[in-house]
py3Dmol code that shows the C-alpha trace and the ligand (Angstrom):
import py3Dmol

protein = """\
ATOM      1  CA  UNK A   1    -205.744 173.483 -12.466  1.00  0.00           C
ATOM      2  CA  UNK A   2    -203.517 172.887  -8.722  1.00  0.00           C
ATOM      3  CA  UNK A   3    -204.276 175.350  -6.481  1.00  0.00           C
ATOM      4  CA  UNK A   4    -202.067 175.884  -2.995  1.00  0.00           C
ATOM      5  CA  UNK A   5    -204.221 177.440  -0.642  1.00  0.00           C
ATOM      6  CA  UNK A   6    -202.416 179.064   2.336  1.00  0.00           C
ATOM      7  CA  UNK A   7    -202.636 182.080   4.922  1.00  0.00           C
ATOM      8  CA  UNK A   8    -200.928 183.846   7.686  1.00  0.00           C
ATOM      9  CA  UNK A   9    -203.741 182.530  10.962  1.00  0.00           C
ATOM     10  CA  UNK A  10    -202.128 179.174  10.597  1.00  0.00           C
ATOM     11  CA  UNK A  11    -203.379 175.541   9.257  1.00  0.00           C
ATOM     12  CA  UNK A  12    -206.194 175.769  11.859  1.00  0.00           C
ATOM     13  CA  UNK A  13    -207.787 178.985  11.201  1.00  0.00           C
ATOM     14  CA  UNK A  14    -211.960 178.321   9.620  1.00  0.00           C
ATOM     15  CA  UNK A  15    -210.762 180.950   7.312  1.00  0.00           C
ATOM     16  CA  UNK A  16    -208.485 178.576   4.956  1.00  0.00           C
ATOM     17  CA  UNK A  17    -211.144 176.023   5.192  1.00  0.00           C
ATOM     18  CA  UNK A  18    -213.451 178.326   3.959  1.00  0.00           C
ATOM     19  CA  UNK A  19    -211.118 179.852   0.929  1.00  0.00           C
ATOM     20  CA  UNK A  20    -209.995 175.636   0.533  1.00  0.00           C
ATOM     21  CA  UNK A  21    -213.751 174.556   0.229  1.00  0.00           C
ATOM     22  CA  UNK A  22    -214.313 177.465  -2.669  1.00  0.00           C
ATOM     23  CA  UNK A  23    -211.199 176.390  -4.287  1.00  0.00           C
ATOM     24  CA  UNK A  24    -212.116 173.176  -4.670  1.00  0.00           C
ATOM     25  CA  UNK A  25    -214.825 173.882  -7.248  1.00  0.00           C
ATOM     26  CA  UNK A  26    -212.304 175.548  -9.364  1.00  0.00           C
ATOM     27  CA  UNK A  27    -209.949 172.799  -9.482  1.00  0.00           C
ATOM     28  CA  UNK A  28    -207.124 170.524  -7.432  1.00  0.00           C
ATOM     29  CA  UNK A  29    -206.383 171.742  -4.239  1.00  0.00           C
ATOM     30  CA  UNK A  30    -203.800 171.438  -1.615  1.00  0.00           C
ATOM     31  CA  UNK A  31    -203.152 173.726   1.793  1.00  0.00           C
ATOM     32  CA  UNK A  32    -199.451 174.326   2.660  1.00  0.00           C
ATOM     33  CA  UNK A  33    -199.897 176.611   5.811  1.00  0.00           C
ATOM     34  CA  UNK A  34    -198.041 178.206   8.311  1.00  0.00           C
ATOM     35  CA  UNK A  35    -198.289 175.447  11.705  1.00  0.00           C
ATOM     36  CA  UNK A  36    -198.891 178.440  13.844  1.00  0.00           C
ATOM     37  CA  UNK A  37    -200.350 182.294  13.056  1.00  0.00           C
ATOM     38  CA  UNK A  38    -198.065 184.087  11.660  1.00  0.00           C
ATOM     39  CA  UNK A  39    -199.841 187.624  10.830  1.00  0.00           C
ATOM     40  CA  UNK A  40    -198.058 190.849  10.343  1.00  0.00           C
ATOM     41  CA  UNK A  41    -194.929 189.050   9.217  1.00  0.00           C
ATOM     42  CA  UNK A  42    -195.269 190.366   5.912  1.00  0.00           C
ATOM     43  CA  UNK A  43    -193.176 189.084   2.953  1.00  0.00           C
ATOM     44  CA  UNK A  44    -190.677 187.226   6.067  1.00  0.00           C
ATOM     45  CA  UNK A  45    -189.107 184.522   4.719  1.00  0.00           C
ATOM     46  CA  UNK A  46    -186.858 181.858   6.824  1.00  0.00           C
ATOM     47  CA  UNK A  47    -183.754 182.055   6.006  1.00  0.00           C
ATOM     48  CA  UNK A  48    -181.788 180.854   8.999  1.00  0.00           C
ATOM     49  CA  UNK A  49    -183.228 177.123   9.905  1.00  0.00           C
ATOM     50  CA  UNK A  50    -184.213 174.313   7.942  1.00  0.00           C
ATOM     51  CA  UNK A  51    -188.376 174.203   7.208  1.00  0.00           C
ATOM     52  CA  UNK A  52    -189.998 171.355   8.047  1.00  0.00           C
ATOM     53  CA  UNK A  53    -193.829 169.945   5.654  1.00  0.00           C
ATOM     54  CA  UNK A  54    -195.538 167.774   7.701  1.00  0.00           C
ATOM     55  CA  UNK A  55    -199.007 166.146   6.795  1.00  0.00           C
ATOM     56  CA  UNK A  56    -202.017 168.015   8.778  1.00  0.00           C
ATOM     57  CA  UNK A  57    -204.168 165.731  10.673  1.00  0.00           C
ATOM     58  CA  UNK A  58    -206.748 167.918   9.485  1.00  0.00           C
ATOM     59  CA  UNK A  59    -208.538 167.073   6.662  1.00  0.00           C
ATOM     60  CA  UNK A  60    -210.395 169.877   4.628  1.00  0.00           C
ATOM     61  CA  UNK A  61    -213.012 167.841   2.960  1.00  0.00           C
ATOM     62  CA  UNK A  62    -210.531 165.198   1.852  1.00  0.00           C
ATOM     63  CA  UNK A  63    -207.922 168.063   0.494  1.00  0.00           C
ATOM     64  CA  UNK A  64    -204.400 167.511   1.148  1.00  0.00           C
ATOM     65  CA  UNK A  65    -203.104 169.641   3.946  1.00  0.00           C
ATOM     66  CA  UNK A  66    -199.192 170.274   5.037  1.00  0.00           C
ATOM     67  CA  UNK A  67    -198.234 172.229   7.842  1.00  0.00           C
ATOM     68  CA  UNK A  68    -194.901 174.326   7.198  1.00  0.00           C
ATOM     69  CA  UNK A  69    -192.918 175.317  10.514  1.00  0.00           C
ATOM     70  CA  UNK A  70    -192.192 179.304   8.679  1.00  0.00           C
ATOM     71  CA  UNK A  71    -193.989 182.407   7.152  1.00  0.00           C
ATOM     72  CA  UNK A  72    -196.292 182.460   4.690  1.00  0.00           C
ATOM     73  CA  UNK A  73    -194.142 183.191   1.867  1.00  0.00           C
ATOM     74  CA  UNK A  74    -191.896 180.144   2.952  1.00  0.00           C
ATOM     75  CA  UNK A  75    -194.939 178.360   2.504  1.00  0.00           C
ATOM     76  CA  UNK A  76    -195.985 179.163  -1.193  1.00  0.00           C
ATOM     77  CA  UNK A  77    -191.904 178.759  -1.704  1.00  0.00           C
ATOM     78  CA  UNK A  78    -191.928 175.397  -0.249  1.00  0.00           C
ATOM     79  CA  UNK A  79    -195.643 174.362  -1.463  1.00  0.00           C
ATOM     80  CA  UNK A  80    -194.987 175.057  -5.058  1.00  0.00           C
ATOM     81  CA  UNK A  81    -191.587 173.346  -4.834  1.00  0.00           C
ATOM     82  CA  UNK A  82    -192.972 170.230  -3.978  1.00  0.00           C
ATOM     83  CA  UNK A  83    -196.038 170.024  -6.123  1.00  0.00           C
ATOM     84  CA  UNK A  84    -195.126 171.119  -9.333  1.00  0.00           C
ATOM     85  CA  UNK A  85    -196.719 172.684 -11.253  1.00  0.00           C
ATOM     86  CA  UNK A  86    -198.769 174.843  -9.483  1.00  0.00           C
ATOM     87  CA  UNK A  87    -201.317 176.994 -11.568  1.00  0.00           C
ATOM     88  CA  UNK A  88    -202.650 179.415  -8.841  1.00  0.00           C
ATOM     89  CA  UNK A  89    -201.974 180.171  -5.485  1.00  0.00           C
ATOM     90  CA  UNK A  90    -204.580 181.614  -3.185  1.00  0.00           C
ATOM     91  CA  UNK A  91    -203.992 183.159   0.514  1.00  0.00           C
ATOM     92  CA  UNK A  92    -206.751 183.621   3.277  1.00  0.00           C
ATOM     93  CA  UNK A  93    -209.434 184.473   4.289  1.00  0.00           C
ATOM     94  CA  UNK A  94    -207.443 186.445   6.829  1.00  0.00           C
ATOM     95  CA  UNK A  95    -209.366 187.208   9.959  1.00  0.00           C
ATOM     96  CA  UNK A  96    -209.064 191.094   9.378  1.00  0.00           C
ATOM     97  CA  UNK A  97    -208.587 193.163   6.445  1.00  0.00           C
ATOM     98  CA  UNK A  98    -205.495 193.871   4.528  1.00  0.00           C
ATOM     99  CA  UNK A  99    -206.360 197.212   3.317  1.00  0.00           C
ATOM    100  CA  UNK A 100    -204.378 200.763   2.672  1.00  0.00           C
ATOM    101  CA  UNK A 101    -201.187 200.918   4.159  1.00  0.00           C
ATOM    102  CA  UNK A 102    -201.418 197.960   6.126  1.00  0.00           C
ATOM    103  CA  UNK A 103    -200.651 195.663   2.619  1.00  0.00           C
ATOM    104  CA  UNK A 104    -197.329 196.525   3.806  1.00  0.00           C
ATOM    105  CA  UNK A 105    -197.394 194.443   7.280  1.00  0.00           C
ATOM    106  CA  UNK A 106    -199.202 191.396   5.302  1.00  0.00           C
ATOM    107  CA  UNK A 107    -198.457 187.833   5.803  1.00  0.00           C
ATOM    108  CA  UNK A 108    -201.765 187.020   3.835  1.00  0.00           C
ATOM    109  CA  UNK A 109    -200.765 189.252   0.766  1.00  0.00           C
ATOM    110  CA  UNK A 110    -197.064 188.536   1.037  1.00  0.00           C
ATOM    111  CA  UNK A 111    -198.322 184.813   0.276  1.00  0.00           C
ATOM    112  CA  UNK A 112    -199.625 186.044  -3.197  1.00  0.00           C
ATOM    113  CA  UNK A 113    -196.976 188.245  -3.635  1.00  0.00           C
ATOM    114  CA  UNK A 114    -194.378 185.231  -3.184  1.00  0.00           C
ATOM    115  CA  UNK A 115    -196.356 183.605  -5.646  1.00  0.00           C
ATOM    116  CA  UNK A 116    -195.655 186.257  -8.677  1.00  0.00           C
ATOM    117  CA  UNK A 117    -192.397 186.187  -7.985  1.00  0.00           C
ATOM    118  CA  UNK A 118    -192.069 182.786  -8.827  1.00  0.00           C
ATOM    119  CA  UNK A 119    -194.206 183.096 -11.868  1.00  0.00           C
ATOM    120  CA  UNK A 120    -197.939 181.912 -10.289  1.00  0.00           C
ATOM    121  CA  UNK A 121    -201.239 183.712 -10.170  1.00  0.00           C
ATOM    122  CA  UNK A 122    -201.163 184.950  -6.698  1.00  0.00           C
ATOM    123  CA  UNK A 123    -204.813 186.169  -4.961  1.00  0.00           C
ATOM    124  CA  UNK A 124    -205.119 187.229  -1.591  1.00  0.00           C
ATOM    125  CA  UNK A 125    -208.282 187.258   0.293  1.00  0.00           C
ATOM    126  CA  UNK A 126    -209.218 188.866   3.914  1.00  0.00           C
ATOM    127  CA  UNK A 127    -212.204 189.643   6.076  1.00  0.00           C
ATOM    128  CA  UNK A 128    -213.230 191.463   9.238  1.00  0.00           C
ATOM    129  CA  UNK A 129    -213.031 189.834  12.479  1.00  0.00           C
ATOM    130  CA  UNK A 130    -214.685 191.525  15.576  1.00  0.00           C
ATOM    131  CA  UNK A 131    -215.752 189.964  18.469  1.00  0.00           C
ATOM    132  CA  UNK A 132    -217.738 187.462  16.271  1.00  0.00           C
ATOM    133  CA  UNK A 133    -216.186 184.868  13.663  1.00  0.00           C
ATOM    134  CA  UNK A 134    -216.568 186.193  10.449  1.00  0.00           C
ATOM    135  CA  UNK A 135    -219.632 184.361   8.458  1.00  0.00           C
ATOM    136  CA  UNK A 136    -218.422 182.498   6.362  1.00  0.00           C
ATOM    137  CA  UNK A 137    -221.241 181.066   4.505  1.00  0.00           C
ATOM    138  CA  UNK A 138    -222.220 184.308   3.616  1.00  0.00           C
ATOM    139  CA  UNK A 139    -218.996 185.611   1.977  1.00  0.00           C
ATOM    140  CA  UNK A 140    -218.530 182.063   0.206  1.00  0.00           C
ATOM    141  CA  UNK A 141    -220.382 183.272  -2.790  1.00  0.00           C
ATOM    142  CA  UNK A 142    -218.592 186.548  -2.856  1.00  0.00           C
ATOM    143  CA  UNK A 143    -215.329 184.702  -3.185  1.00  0.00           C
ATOM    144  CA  UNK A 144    -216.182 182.169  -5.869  1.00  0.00           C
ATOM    145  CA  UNK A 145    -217.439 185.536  -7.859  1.00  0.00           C
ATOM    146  CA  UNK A 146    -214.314 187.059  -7.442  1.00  0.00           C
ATOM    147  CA  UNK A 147    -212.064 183.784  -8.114  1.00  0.00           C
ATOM    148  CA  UNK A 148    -214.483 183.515 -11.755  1.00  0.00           C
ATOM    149  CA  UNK A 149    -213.760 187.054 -12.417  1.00  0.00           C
ATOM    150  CA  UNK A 150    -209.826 186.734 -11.488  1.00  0.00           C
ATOM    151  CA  UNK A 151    -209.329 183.548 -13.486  1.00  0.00           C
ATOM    152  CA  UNK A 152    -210.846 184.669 -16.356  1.00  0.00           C
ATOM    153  CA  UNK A 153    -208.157 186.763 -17.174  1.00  0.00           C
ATOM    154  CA  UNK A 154    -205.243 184.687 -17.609  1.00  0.00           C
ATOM    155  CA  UNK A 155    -202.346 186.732 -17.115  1.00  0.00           C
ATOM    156  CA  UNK A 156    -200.201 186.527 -14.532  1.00  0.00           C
ATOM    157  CA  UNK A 157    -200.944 189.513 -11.741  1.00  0.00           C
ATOM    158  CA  UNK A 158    -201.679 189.914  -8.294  1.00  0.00           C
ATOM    159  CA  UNK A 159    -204.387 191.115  -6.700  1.00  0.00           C
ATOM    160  CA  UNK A 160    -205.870 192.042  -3.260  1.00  0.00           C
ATOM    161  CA  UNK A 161    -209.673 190.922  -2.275  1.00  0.00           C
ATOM    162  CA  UNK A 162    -210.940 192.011   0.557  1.00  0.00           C
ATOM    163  CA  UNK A 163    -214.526 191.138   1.941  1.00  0.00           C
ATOM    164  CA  UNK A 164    -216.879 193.112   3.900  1.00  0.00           C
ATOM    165  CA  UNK A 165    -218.560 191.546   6.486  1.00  0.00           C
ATOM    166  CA  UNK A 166    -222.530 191.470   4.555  1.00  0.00           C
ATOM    167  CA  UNK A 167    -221.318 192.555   0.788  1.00  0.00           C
ATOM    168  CA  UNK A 168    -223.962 194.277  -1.308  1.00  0.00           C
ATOM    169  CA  UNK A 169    -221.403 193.570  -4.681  1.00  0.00           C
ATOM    170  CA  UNK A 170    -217.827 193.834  -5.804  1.00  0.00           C
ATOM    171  CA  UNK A 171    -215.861 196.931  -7.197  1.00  0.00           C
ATOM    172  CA  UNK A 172    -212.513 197.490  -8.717  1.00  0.00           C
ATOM    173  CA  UNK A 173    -210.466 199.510  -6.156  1.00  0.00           C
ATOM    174  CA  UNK A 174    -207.131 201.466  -5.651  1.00  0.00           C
ATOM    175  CA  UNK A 175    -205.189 201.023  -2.515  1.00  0.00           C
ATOM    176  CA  UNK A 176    -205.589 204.276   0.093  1.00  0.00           C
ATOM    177  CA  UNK A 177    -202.162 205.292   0.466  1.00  0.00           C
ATOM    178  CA  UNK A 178    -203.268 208.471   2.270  1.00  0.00           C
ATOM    179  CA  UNK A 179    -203.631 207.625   5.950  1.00  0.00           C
ATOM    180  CA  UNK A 180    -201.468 204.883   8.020  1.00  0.00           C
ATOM    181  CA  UNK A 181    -203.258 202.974  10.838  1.00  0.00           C
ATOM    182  CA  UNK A 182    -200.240 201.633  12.618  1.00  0.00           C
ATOM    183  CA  UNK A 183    -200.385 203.242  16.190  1.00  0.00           C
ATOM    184  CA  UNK A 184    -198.372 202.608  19.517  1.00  0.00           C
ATOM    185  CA  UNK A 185    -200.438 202.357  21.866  1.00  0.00           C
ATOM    186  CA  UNK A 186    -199.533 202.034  25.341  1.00  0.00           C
ATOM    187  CA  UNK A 187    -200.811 199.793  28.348  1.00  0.00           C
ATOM    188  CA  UNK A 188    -199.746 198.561  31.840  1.00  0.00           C
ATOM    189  CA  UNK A 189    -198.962 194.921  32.299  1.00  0.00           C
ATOM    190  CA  UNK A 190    -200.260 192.736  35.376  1.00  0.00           C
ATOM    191  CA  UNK A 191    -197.438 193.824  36.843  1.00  0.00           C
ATOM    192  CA  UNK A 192    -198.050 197.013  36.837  1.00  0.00           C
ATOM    193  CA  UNK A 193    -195.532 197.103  34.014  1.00  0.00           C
ATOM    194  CA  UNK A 194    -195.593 199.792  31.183  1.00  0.00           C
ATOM    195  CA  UNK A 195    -195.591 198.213  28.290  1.00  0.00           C
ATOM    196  CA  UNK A 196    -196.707 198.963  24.302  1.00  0.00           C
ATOM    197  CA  UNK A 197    -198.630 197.623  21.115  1.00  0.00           C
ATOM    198  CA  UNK A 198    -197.859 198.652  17.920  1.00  0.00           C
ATOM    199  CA  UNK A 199    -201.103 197.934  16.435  1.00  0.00           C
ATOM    200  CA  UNK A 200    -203.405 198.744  13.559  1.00  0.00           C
ATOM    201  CA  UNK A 201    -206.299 200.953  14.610  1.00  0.00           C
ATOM    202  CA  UNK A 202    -209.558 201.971  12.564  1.00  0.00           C
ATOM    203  CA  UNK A 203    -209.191 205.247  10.074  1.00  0.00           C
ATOM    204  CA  UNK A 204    -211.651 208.097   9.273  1.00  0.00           C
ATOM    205  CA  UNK A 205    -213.718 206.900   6.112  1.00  0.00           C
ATOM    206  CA  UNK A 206    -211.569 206.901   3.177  1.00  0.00           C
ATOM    207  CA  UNK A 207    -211.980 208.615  -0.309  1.00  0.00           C
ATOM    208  CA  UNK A 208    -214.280 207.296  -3.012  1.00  0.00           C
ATOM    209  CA  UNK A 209    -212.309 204.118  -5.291  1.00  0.00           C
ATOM    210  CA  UNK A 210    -210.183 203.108  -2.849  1.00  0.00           C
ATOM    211  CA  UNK A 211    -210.624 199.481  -0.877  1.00  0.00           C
ATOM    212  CA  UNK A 212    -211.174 201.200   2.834  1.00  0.00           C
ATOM    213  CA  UNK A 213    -213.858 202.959   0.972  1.00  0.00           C
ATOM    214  CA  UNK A 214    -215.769 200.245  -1.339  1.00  0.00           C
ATOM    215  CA  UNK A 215    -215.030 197.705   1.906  1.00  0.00           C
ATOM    216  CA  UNK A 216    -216.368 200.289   4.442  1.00  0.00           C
ATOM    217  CA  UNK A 217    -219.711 201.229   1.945  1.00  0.00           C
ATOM    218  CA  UNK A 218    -220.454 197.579   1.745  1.00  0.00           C
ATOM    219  CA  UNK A 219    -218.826 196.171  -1.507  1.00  0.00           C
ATOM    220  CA  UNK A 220    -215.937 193.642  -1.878  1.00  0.00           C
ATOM    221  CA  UNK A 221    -212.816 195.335  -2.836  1.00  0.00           C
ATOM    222  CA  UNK A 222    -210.898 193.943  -5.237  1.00  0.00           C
ATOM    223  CA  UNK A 223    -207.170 195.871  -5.896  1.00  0.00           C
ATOM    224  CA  UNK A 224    -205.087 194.930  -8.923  1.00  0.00           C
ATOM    225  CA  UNK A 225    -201.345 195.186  -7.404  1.00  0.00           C
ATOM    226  CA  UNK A 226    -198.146 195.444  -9.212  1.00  0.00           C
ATOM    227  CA  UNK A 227    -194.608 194.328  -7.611  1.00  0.00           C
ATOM    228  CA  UNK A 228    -192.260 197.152  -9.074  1.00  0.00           C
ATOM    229  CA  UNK A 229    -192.173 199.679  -6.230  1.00  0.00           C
ATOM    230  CA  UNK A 230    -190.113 202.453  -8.620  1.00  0.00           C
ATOM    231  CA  UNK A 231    -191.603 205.703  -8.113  1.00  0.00           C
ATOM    232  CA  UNK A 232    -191.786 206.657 -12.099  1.00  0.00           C
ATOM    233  CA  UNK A 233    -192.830 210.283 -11.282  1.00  0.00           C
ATOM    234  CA  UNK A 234    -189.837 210.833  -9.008  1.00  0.00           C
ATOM    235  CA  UNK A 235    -187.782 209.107 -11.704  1.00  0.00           C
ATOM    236  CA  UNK A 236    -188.329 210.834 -14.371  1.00  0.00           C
ATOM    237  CA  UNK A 237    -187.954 214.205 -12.797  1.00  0.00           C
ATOM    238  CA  UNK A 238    -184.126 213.603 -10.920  1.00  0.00           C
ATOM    239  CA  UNK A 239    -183.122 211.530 -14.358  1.00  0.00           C
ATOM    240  CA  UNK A 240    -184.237 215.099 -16.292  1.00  0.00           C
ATOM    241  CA  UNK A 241    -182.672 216.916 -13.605  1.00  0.00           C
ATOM    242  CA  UNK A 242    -179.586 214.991 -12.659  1.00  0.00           C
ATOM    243  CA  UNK A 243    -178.856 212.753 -15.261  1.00  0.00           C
ATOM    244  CA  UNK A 244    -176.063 210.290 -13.664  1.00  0.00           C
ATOM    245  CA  UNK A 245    -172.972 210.070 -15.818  1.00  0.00           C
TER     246      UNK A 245
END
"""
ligand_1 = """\
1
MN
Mn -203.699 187.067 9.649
"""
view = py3Dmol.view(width=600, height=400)
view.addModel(protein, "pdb")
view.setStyle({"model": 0}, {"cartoon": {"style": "trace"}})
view.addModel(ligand_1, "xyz")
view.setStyle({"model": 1}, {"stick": {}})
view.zoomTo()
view.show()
């Protein structure tokens, strides 16, 4: 099986030479990554400039590495194009979560996303970062676990892992669509100068079966995600109501 491995942090993050390391044991592996951090881009893609795929010095335990001058979806666009045929691709561990609304801002997730669309397995993984590194070593066997379980089932889907910093197990999860966490929040430059973040900020606890939930009570989260967007509820009501002629 070829697995790209990629992210949003960039080629140098310890987080893709974590996720690289596990995916190693469940076959070939290559990194295509982004040659600089490039979170909150979400599903960006570069459409304006040539890309360039250079050879990373690094070397993740002897794995190939390229460094792609774009957005994490240009990577898994560019990475799969060039080593065909890719089986799987996997995106992370993101140095914070990806949880709830904030899916929507993902450069991490928009990696596995760009992966479905073409037709691959796409799995995105993502931790909490304080003021620490996350520890690695101790989510490692959390993410083989959840690789095992994902690969088992051989269809093609998408889905959204995210890791608590000292898991206590794994659950299946929804995404918690009830509260945003994107917040401006203002500040005063050096200068002296006004000036703003718009920033994701913690939430009150979430409800029961969603990730924020299962991540914030100590379990892995692990959200099944679906690409088609259409709001059937909605649909079917105005197509009963207002049939278009
Ligand atoms: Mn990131």
């Amino acid at each position: 099986m070829r697995i790209l491995v990629t992210n949003d942090d960039g080629i140098y993050s310890p987080g893709i030479a974590s996720l690289a390391k596990v995916a190693r044991r469940f076959g070939e592996v290559r990194v295509v990554a982004p040659d600089v951090e490039q979170s909150s881009m979400g599903h960006a893609i570069t459409a304006s400039r040539p890309l360039s795929y250079k050879k990373s010095p690094i070397t993740f335990e002897s794995i190939d590495a390229y460094r792609v001058n774009g957005t994490p979806a240009d990577c898994v666009a560019l990475g799969t194009h060039l080593w065909a045929k890719t089986d799987l691709v996997l995106s992370g561990i993101n140095m914070g979560p990806n949880l709830g609304n904030s899916m929507w801002h993902s450069g991490t997730l928009a990696a596995a996303k760009q992966a479905v669309l073409l037709g691959i397995k796409g799995i995105a993984f993502s931790t909490f970062a304080g003021k620490t590194e996350p520890d690695f070593e101790t989510l490692e066997p959390y993410v083989e676990k959840a690789l095992a379980l994902l690969l088992e089932n051989s269809k093609l889907s998408l889905y959204n892992v995210n890791l608590p910093p000292n898991p206590i197990g794994m659950q299946w999860t929804r995404q918690s669509v009830r509260l945003y966490d994107g917040k401006v929040v203002p500040g005063i430059d050096p200068m002296g100068r006004k000036h703003y973040w718009f920033t994701v900020i913690p939430l009150e606890p979430a409800e029961e079966g969603t990730d924020r939930w299962a991540t914030e009570h100590g379990y892995v989260s692990i959200t099944p995600l679906r690409l088609d967007l259409t709001n059937e509820e909605e649909l079917t009501k105005v197509s009963s109501q207002q049939p278009v002629s």
